[in-house]
DRENGU-368082 format. One record per residue (C-alpha): x, y, z negated; residue in three letters. Coordinates in steps of 0.02 Angstrom, whole numbers, padded with zeros to 5 digits, always signed. Layout:
XYZAla
...
//
This chain:
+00762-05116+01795Unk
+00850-05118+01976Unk
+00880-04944+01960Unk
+00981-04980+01806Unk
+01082-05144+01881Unk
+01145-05019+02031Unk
+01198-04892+01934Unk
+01320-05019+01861Unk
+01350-05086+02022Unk
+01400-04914+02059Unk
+01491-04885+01884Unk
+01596-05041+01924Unk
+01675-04963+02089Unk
+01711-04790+02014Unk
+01912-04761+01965Unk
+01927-04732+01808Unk
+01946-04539+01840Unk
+01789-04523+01954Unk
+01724-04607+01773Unk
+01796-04481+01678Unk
+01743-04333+01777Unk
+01559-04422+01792Unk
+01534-04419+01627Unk
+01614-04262+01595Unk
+01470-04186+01725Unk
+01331-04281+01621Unk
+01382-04214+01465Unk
+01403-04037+01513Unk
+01240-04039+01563Unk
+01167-04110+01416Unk
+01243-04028+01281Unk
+01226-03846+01385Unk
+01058-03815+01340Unk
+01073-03874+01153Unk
+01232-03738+01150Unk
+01116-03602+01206Unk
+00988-03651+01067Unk
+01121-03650+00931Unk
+01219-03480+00975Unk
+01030-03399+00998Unk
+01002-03440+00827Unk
+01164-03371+00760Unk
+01139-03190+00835Unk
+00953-03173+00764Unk
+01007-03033+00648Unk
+00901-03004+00460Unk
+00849-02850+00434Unk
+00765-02775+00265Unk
+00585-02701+00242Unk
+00633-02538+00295Unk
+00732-02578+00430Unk
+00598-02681+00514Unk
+00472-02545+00468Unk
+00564-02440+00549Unk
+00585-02518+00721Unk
+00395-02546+00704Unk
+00376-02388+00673Unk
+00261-02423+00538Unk
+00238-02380+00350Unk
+00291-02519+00233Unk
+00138-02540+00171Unk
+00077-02576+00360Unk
+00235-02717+00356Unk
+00159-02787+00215Unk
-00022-02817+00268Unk
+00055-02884+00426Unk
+00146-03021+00327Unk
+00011-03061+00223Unk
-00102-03072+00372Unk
+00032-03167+00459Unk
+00059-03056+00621Unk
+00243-03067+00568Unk
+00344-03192+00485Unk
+00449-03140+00317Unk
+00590-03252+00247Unk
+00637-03221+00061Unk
+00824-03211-00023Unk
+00778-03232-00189Unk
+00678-03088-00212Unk
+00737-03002-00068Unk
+00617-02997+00096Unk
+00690-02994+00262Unk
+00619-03018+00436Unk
+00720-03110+00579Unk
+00736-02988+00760Unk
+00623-03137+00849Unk
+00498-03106+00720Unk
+00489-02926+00752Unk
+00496-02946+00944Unk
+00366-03071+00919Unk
+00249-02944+00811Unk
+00298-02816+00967Unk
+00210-02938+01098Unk
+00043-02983+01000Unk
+00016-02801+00985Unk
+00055-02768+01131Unk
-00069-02908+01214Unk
-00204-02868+01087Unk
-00210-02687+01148Unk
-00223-02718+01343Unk
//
């Protein structure tokens, strides 16, 4: 609670563009994470069965006993299957682990 009444205390001295600028800070470093998140999740590229078969380097049938066991994730288009790059990277590092 006093750490809230002095930082109005302090608020109330500030000139309006030390406010500005202040805030300006607060918000950059709010929202800078959150902008990181969102443009990650734009680049994720789809690609089809055989595409991620083939940066598995696996047969599709492999691809598809993987989904079904759930070592990688599949998201559906209507009746088009396609797996997200995080997905395969993901499928990358539990092999990866599971064989050291």
């Amino acid at each position: 609670m006093k750490k809230y009444i002095m930082q109005q205390i302090a608020i109330t001295q500030l000139s309006p563009e030390d406010l500005k600028s202040l805030i300006r800070e607060l918000l950059k470093q709010e929202i800078s994470p959150l902008k990181d998140k969102s443009i990650k999740r734009l680049v994720d590229p789809l690609f089809s069965r055989e595409e991620a078969s083939g940066r598995l380097k696996i047969d599709l049938s492999t691809l598809h006993r993987w989904t079904k066991q759930g070592k990688i994730v599949a998201h559906a288009v209507g009746s088009r299957v396609y797996y997200k790059e995080s997905s395969i990277q993901e499928a990358l590092i539990k092999i990866n682990s599971v064989r050291i």
